[in-house]
C-alpha positions as CSV (number, residue, x, y, z in Angstrom):
1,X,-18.1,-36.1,-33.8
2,X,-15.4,-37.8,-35.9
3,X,-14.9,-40.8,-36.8
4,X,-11.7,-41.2,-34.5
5,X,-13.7,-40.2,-31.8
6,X,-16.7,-42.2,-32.6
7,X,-14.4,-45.2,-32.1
8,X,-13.0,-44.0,-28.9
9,X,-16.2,-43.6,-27.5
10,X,-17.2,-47.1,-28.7
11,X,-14.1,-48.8,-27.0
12,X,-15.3,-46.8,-24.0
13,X,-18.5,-48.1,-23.9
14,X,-17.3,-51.4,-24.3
15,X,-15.3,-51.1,-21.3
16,X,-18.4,-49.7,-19.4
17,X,-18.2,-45.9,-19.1
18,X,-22.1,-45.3,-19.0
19,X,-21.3,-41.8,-19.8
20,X,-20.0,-42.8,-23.2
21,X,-22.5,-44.6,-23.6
22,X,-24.9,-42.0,-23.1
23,X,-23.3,-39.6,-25.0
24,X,-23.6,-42.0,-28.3
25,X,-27.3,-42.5,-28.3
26,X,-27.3,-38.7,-27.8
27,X,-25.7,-38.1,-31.0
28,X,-28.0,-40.7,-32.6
29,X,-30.7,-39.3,-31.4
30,X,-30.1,-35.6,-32.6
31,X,-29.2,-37.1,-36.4
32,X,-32.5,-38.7,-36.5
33,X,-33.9,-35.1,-35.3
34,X,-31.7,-33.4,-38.2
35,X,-32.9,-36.0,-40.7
36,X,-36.6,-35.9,-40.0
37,X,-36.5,-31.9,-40.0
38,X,-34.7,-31.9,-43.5
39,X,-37.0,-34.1,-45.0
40,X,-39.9,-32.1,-43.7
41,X,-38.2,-29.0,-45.2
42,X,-37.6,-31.1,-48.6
43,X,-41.7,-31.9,-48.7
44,X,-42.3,-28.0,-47.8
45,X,-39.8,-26.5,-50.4
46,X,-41.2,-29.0,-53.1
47,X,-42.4,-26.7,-55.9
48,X,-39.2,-24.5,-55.1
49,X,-36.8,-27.4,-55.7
50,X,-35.8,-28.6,-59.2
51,X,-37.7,-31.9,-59.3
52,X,-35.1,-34.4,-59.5
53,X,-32.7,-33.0,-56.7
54,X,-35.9,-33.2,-54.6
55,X,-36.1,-36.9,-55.3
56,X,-32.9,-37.6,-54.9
57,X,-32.5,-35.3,-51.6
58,X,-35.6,-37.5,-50.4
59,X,-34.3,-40.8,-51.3
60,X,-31.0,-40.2,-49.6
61,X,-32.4,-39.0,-46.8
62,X,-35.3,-41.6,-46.4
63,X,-32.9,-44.5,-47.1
64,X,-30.7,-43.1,-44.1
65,X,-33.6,-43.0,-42.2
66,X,-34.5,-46.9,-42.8
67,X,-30.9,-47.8,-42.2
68,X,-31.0,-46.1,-38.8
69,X,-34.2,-48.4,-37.9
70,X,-32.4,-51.5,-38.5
């Protein structure tokens, strides 16, 4: 989804379409999914993975993880 119609589907919601709505915390949802299966293949591929892109891979991903919780 783009950005343009991540905003559309925001004014939607706004105006009430439960179907927007919906379809946004779908989306959410499957980025959380996305997130939490890279990570896991991060911590799997470890000794494969230079050292230092791991980390930083990890801390990307983790700190887009604790933004999502806010």
């Amino acid at each position: 989804m783009s950005k343009e119609e991540f905003i559309a589907k925001l004014q939607m919601v706004y105006v009430g379409d439960r179907n927007a709505f919906n379809e946004l915390v779908q989306v959410y949802d499957n980025l959380l999914q996305k997130n939490s299966k890279a990570i896991e293949k991060l911590y799997c591929w470890g000794e494969a993975l230079n050292p230092d892109f791991q980390k930083e891979m990890l801390f990307i991903l983790k700190e887009e993880e604790l933004g999502n919780e806010k």
